[in-house]
C-alpha positions in Angstrom: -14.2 42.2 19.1 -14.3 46.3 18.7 -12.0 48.7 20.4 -14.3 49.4 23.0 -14.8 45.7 23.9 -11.3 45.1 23.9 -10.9 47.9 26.5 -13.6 46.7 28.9 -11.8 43.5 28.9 -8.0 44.8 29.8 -10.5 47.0 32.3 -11.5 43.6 33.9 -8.6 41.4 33.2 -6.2 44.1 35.1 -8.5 44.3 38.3 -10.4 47.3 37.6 -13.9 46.4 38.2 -15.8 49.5 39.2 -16.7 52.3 36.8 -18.3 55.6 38.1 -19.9 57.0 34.7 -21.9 59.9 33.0 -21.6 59.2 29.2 -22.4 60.7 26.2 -23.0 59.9 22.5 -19.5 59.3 21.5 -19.8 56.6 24.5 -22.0 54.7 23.1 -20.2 51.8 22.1 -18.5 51.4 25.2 -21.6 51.3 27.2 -22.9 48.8 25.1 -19.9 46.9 25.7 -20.2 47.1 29.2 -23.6 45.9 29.1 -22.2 42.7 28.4 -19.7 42.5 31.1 -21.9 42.1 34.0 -19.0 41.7 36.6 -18.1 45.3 35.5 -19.9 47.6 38.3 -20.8 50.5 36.8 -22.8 53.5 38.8 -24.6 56.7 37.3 -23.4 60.0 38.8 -25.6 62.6 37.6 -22.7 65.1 36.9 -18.6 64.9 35.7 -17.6 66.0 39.1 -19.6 63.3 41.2 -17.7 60.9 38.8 -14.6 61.7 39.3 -15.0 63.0 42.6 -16.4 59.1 43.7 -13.5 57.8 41.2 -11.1 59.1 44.1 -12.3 58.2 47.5 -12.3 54.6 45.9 -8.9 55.1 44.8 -8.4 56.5 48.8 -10.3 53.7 50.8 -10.1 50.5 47.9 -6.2 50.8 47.1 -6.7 49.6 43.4 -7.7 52.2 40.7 -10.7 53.6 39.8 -12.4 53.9 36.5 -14.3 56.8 34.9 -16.1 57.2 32.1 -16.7 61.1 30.9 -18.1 62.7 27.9 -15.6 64.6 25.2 -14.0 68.1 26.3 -17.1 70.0 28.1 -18.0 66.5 29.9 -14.1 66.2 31.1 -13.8 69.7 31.8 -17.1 69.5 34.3 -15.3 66.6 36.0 -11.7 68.3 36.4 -12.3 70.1 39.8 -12.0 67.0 41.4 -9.6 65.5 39.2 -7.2 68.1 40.7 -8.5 67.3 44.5 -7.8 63.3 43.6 -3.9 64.6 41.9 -3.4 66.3 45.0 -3.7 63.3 47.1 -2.3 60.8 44.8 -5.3 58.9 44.1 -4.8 56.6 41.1 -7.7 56.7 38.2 -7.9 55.7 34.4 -10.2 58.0 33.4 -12.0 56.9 29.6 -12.9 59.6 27.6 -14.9 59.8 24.3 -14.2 62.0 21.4 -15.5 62.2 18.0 -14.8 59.9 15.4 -11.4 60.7 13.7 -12.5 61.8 10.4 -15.4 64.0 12.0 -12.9 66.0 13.7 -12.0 68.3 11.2 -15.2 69.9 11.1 -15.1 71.4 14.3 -18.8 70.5 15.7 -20.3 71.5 18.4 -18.9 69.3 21.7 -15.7 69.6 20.1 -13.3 71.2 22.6 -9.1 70.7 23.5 -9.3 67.7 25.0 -6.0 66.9 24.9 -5.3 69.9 26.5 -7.9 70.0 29.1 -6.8 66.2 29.8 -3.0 67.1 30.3 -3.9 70.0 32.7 -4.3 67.4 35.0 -3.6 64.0 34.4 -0.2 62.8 34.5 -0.2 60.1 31.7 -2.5 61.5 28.3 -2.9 58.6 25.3 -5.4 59.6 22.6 -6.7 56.2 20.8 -6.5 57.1 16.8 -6.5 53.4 15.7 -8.7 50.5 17.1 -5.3 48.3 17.3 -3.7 50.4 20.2 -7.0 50.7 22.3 -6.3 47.6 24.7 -3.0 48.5 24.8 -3.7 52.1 25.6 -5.8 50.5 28.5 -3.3 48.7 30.2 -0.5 51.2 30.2 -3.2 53.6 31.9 -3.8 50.9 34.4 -0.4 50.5 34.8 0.2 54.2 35.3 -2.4 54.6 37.6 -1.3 51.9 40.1 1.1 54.2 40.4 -0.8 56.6 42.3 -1.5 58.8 39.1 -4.1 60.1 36.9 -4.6 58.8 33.3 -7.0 59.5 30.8 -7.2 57.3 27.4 -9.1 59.4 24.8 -11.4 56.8 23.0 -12.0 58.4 19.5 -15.7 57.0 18.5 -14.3 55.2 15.2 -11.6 53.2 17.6 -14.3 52.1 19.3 -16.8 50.7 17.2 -14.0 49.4 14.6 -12.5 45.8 15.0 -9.6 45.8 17.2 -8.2 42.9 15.4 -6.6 42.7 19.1 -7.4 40.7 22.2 -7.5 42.5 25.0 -4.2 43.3 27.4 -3.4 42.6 31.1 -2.3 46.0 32.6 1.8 45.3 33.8 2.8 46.0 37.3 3.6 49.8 38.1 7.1 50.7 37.9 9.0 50.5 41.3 8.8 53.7 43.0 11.5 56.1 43.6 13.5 55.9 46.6 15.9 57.9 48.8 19.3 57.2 48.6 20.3 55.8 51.8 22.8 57.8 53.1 20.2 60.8 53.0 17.8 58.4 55.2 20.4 57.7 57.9 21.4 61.2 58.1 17.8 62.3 58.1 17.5 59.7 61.0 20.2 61.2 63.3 18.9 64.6 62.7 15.2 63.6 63.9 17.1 63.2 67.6 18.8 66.5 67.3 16.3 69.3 69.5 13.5 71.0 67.1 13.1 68.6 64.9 9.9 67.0 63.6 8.7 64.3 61.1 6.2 65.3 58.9 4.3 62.6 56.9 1.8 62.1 54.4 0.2 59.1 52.4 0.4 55.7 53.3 2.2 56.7 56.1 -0.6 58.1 57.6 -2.4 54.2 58.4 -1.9 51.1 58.8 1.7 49.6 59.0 3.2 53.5 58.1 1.2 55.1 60.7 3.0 52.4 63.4 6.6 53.0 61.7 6.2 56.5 62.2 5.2 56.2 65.7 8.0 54.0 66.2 10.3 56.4 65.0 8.8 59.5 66.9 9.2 57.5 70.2 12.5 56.2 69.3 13.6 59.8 68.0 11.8 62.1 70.7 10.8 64.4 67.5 7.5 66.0 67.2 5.3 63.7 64.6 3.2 65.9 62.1 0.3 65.5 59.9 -0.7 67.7 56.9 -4.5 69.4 57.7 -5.4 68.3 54.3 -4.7 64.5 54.8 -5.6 62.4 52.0 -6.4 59.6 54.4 -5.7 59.4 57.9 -6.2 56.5 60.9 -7.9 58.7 63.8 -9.7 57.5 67.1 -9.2 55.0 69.4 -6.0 53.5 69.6 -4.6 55.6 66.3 -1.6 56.5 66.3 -1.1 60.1 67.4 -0.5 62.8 65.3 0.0 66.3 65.8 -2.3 68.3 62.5 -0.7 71.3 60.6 -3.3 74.3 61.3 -5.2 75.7 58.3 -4.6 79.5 59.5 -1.8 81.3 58.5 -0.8 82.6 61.5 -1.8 79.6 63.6 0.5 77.3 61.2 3.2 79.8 62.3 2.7 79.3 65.8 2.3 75.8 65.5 6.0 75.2 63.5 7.5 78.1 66.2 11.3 76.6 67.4 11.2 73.8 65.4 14.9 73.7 63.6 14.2 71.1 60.9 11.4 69.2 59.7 12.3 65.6 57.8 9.1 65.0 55.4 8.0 61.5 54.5 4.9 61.3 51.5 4.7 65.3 51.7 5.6 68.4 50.5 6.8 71.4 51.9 4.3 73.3 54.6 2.8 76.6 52.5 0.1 78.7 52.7 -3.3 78.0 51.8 -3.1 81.7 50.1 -0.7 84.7 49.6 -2.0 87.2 52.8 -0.7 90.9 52.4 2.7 91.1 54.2 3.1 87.6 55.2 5.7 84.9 54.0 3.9 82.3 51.7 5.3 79.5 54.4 5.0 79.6 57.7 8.1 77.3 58.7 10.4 79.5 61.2 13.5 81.3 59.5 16.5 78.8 59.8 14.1 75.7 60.0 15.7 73.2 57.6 13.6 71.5 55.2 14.7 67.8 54.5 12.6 66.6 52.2 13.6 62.8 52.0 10.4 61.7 50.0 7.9 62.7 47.7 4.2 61.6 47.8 4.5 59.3 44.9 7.5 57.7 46.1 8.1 54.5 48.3 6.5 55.9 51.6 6.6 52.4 53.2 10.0 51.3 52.5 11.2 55.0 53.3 9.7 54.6 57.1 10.8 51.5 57.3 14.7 52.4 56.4 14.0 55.7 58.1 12.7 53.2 61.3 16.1 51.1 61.3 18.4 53.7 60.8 17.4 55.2 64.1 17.1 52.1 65.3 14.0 51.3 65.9 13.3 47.7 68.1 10.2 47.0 68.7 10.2 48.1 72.7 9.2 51.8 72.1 6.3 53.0 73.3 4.0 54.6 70.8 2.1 57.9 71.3 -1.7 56.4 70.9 -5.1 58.9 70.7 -7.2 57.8 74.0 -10.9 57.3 73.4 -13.0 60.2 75.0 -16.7 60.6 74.3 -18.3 63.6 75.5 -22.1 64.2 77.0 -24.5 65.7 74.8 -25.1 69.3 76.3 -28.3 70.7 76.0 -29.5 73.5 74.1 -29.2 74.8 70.5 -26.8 73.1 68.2 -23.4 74.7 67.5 -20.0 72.8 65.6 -18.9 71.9 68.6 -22.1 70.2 69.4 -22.2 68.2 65.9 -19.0 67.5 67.0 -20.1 65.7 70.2 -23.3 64.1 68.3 -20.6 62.4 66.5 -18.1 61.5 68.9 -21.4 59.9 70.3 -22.3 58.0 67.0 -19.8 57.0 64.8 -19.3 53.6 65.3 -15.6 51.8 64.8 -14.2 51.8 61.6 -16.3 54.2 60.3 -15.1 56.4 57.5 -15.6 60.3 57.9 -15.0 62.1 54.8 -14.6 65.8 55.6 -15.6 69.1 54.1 -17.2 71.0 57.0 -15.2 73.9 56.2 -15.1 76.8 59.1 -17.2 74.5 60.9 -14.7 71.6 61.4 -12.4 73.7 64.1 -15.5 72.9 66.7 -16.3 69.2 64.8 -13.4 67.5 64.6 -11.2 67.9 68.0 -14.2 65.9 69.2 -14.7 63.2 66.8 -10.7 62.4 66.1 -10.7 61.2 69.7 -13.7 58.7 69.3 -14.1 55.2 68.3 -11.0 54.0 65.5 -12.3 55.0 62.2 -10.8 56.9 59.0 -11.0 60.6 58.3 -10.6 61.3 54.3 -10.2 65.1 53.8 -10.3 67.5 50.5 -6.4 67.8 49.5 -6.8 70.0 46.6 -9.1 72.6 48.1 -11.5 72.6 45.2 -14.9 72.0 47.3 -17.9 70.0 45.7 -15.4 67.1 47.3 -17.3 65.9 50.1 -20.5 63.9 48.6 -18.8 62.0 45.6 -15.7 61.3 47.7 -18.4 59.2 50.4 -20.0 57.5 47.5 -16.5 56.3 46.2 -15.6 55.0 49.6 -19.0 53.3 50.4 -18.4 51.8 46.8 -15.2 50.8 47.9 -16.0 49.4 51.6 -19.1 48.6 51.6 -19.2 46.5 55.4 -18.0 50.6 57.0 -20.7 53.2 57.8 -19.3 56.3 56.3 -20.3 60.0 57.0 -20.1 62.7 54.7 -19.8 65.6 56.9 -20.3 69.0 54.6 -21.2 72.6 54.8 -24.3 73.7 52.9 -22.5 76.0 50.2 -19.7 73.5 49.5 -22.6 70.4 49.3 -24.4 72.2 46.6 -21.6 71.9 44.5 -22.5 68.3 44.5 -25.9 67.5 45.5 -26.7 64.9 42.5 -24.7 62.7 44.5 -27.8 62.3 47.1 -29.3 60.6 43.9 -26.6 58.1 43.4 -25.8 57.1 46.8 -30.2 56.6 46.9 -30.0 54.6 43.4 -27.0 52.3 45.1 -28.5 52.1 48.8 -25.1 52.9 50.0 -24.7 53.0 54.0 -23.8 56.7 54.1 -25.4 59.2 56.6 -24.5 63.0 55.0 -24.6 66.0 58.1 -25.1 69.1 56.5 -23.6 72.1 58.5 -26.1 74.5 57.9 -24.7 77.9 58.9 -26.1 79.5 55.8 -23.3 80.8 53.9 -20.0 80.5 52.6 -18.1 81.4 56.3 -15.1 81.0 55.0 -14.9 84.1 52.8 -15.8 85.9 55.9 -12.7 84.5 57.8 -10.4 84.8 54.3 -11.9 88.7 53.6 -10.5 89.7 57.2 -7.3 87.7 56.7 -6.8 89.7 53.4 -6.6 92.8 54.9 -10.1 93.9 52.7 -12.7 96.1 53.8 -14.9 95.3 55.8 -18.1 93.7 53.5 -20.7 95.8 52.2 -24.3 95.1 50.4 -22.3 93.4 47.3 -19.7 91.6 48.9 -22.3 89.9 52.2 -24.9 89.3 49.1 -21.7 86.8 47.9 -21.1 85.2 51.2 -24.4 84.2 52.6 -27.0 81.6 50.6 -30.0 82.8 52.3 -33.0 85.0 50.3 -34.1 82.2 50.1 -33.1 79.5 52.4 -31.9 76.4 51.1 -34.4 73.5 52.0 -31.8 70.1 52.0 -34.5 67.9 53.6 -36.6 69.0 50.6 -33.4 68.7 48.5 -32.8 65.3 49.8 -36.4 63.7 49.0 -36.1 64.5 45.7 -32.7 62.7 45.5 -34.9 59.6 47.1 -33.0 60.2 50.5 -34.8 60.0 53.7 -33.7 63.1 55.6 -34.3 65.2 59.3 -33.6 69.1 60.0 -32.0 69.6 63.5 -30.8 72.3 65.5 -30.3 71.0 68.8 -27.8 68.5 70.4 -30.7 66.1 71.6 -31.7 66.5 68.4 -28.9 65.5 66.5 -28.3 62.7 68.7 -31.3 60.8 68.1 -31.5 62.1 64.3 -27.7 60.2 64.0 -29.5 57.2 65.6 -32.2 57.0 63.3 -29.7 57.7 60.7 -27.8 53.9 62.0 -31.2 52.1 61.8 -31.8 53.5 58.2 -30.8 51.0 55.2 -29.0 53.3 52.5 -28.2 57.2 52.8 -29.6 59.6 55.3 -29.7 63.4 55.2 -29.1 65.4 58.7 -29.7 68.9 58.4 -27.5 70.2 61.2 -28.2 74.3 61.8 -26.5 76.0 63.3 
């Protein structure tokens, strides 16, 4: 058994059965180990950044950690922008990266790059594999690592992995506990949540399932204001959710929004900032006095920290939880705007669908809409690096594959990615993708304003639009093998997102607007 056989084995015998992969030559030997491991699902993204950008909504939807496969330092580097969007929002991956073959290193070819340093930019756990022995090894302490919530990347020289490993392969250990509060800090951070201007702002696993229901609980127990980040890394929405209040993206709305609150007790995330530094405005938009208790951090123990959080202000079971209300608008005639993809949507989306968001400007008209539909999922770009969007819905169709899931993206961001249209065709994954087709990159328009800048000239609207010429995406789609429709009317959406539900595999909606 080589080093790269022994590695595909801890891969499997530690419960990491999926691998989203665009190899190289120096990964050659570990493909051809894979080959033999048919229970190892491994799918083809056509670029680094739909690899790893898939390798995290599976982390997001699945629970269990997501393996990569990427090519030495350029092939890494391609695949790092959504690295950072998956660190962000704590997603857990074991990324395996090839290098040269020990002895060929010191001659400097032509793929060789810092890897190391490249890796450690944004990976929390970096092991580089110099001796076929410590490959399985190396494995399982990434596995381990990751379960934690956390990036890590074993770098697989070639000669490791086409040596004998003269080693059987590992079992990945359990995680490490994760940190807690000290208790004292919960119960006073539970008797200051029923003091007047006080909110609870939470993040992560608190954000679904039994978290979502503990911070409800506490909310109604408390009478604080419950808060969401914008940028949730996955959030229960619709039907029956539990209700949360969203942190604005603007500035100055974020401002509003936090306006007379006195603390704010965060749970799973950090401190509200931001999105950029704005000429003569505070970097955070909390009010001045507002305390800041921050009780946990993201890649600590959300769970047991509601639940203390929940008995210290005690919390029995008879409160009455704030719930989202199911309303579905009527399609209104006439030419499509966001607001009317948003009620197309509302219209569609069936329960427990999983929306994965990058509509950009577009979303303050989509998504009031849509979170108040049927119960479904909402997955949303944490780090801001866009190009999220596509790979993220091929991740979470991998990962549950019995939920419709809708990528929702703006043309300029869904360029970034479009060789994920191919994959999703190549798997037949259930995923119907709604381009917002407002021709440009709005956001800079919005961001240019908010700067203080000029108003834009020839140079600077040449940078913002994508027009001259137009972008085609139901051309673009066909020749990723997806079946696609250009609308740019409600009535037209509507029965474009029907055809989209009776379609088997992916579906492209051109939305314009």
């Amino acid at each position: 058994m080589n080093g790269a056989e022994a590695l595909v084995k801890t891969m499997l015998a530690s419960d990491v059965s999926v691998c989203f992969a665009n190899p190289g030559t120096s990964e050659m030997h570990f493909v051809a180990a894979l080959d033999t491991h048919p229970d190892m699902r491994c799918i083809l993204c056509l670029f680094e950044g739909g690899v790893t950008g898939a390798a995290d909504g599976y982390a997001r939807m699945s629970g269990n950690v997501a393996g990569t496969l990427l090519h030495l330092g350029p092939g890494f580097g391609n695949g790092w922008a959504n690295l950072h969007n998956a660190r962000k929002g704590h997603s857990g991956i074991v990324n395996i990266v090839g290098d040269h073959a020990g002895y060929h290193l010191k001659h400097d070819a032509p793929l060789q790059a810092d890897l190391d340093g490249v890796a450690g930019s944004v990976s929390h756990w970096v092991r580089r594999a110099t001796d076929s022995t410590m490959v399985a090894s190396a494995g399982a302490e990434a596995i381990r690592v990751a379960r934690g919530g956390e990036i890590a990347t074993v770098i697989l020289q070639a000669d490791c992995a086409w040596e004998d490993s003269q080693t059987g392969p590992t079992k990945a250990q359990p995680p490490a506990p994760k940190h807690r509060p000290d208790k004292d800090r919960v119960v006073a951070a539970a008797k200051a949540l029923s003091e007047p201007g006080a909110a609870l702002l939470v993040s992560g696993a608190g954000l679904y399932g039994e978290g979502a229901e503990l911070a409800g609980k506490i909310a109604a127990k408390t009478g604080c204001r419950l808060l969401s980040p914008f940028f949730a890394p996955r959030i229960a929405l619709g039907d029956g959710a539990v209700a949360f209040e969203s942190l604005p993206y603007n500035a100055d709305l974020t401002a509003e929004f936090l306006a007379g609150q006195t603390r704010i007790v965060l749970v799973g995330e950090d401190p509200p900032v931001n999105f950029f530094a704005y000429p003569g405005k505070p970097s955070t938009p909390e009010p001045a006095g507002c305390a800041l208790d921050r009780l946990c951090y993201g890649d600590w123990d959300v769970l047991w920290t509601l639940e203390t959080l929940a008995e210290a202000a005690g919390v029995d079971g008879s409160e009455t939880i704030a719930r989202v209300k199911r309303h579905v608008p009527d399609i209104e005639p006439g030419a499509l705007t966001a607001e009317g993809i948003g009620r197309g949507l509302a219209n569609a989306i069936p329960e427990g669908a999983v929306m994965v968001n990058e509509a950009v400007t577009a979303g303050a008209g989509i998504w009031p809409f849509v979170n108040v539909a049927a119960a479904h999922d909402r997955i949303n770009n944490t780090g801001g690096s866009i190009g999220q969007c596509l790979p993220n819905a091929l991740g979470a169709s991998v990962a549950c594959p019995d939920r419709p899931v809708f990528a929702v993206s703006g043309d300029g961001s869904a360029m970034y990615q479009v060789q994920s249209l191919w994959t999703a065709a190549r798997e037949e994954l259930d995923i119907t993708v709604v381009i917002v087709a407002n021709r440009g990159y709005q956001i800079l328009h919005f961001e240019l304003e908010a700067q203080g800048a000029p108003k834009p000239g020839r140079n600077a609207s040449a940078m913002f639009d994508i027009e001259n010429p137009l972008l085609d995406w139901v051309a673009l789609a066909a020749g990723h093998g997806v079946p696609g429709v250009r609308v740019d009317s409600e009535e037209g959406l509507a029965e474009a997102l029907k055809t989209a539900s009776n379609t088997k595999g992916p579906f492209l909606i051109e939305a314009v607007i």
